[in-house]
Steps between C-alpha positions, in 0.01 A plus 500: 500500500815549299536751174487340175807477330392754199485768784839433667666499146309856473562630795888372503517654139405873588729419803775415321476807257484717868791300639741539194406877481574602833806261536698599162739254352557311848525184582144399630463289784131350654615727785470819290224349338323465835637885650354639174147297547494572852627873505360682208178634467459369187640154591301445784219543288589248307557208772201616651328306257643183694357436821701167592847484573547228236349702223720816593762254487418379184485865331845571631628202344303545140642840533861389545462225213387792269772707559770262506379196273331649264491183290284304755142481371218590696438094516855412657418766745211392593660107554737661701321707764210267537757257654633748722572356845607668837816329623621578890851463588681506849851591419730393814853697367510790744652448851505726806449555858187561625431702840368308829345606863779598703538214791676762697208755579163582425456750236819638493568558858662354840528580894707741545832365663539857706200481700377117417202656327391725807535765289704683847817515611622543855558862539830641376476773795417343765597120384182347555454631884248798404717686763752732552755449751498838723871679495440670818454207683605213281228284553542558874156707535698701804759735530712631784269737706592855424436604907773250611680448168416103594704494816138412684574798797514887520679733707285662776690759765363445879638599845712224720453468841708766570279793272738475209385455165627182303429347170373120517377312194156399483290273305384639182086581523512516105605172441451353834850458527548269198685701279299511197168639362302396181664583175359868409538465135320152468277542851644166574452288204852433451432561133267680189224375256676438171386789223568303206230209592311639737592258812441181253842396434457455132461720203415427154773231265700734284573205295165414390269831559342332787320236255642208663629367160747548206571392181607183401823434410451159350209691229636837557136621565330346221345214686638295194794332399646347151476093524799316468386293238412594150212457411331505112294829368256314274417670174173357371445642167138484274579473150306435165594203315427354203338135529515260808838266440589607836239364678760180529759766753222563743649433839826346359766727648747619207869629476468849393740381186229255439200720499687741303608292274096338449421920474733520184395161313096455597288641254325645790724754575449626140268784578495554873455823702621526899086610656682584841718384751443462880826434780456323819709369707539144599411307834799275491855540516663501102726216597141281595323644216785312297450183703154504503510558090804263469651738353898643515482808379252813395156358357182570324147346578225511234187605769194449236393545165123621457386595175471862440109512475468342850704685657379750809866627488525917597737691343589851572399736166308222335229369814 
């Protein structure tokens, strides 16, 4: 249950003598009214007498009529903020990109066009064979034999029919008169396991640390990109006004001349204080919001008006 009105005009009294001591000769707004009340010891005292968001409401505006019209009588005051309503505008004036899921990767990352996402490369030593080709014996896995220097014979020295000794070539017993013997630096491989890789051919991408992926160029990382359409950031803004005239704008989108021009000439706007404001961004493109709205340009919808007593509205300071 609500305060009475003799203990909001109390209450907003004392806080109005607090308020106009601790801001000087300033110009007082319902925001310093409400910093004050919601700050000092002394002031939170005070509004802790209200327990509703429309009462605490109600002593910040009292509170602000004291101070500034000090020729309203309790009575016009009381009219005033018993008809207090909470109005909820979507203001569709600011424009922008918004960011996207990247179509190119998935979270920010690709196959990596060095290895095709094997995260290896054929080896840079060994190009991919996981061998060595053997210098000795190029590849050959023999070598001339070192008895017969690879003719396939040796010189022997016998006696001819006649007693004397002559030389006569024979067939090589190391080689068996081939010429050649297995490589001695290879043992007749023909060639050497690679170092680098260890006989597999491949070592690790340098371009992508072995992970198989990079960044994105499209997102640059992110896994995110701007949209190529604009799209609106919706302000929708709670505000206290006075009486319910614009119950007739509900849902009837509104130039943003227009609504400002209803915000200087309805008595509504008379005594009004900005609760909060929240952003979001839209769903649809600006250019369909337009459409949709039949609207050309920037525009204002009037969301709801709920009067202030109903409302289960939170607002940061005051909930």
């Amino acid at each position: 249950m609500g305060l009475e009105f003799k203990q909001i005009w109390k209450t907003s009294r004392t806080l109005a003598d607090l308020v106009k001591e601790e801001s000087g000769d300033k110009v007082i707004t319902r925001t310093k009214i409400k910093s004050i009340a919601t700050s000092d010891h002394f002031g939170q005292v005070l509004l802790s007498a209200a327990t509703t968001l429309s009462d605490k409401i109600k002593i910040i505006q009292t509170t602000w009529f004291i101070i500034n019209k000090p020729n309203y009588t309790p009575e016009k005051i009381y009219k005033i903020i018993n008809d207090f309503y909470i109005l909820v505008v979507d203001f569709y004036v600011e424009q922008t990109t918004k960011t996207e899921t990247c179509g190119e990767c998935d979270n920010g990352y690709v196959e990596c066009n060095s290895c095709d996402g094997d995260g290896k490369q054929d080896c840079r030593y060994c190009d991919g064979e996981g061998t060595h080709e053997c210098d000795t014996c190029y590849g050959e896995g023999t070598q001339d034999c070192r008895y017969c220097n690879g003719k396939g014979t040796e010189t022997e020295t016998e006696e001819d029919d006649e007693g004397e000794e002559v030389e006569v070539e024979v067939e090589c017993v190391h080689c068996d008169g081939g010429g050649k013997e297995s490589c001695r630096d290879c043992g007749g491989e023909g060639n050497f396991e690679c170092d680098t890789c260890d006989g597999e051919g491949t070592e690790g991408c340098d371009h992508c640390g072995s992970t198989g992926s990079e960044g994105c160029g499209e997102c640059g990382g992110s896994g995110d990109v701007e949209s190529y359409e604009s799209y609106y950031s919706i302000e929708r803004t709670f505000m206290v006004v006075n009486g319910d005239s614009m119950q007739k704008y509900i849902d009837k989108p509104l130039t943003k001349d227009v609504f400002d021009d209803i915000e200087g000439e309805d008595p509504a706007f008379d005594f009004y204080m900005i609760l909060k404001r929240q952003d979001y961004m839209s769903d649809n493109t600006a250019e369909d919001e337009r459409e949709n709205n039949e609207m050309e340009d920037d525009f204002v919808i009037v969301q709801d008006l709920i009067k202030l007593e109903d409302s289960n509205l939170r607002v940061p300071g005051l909930s």
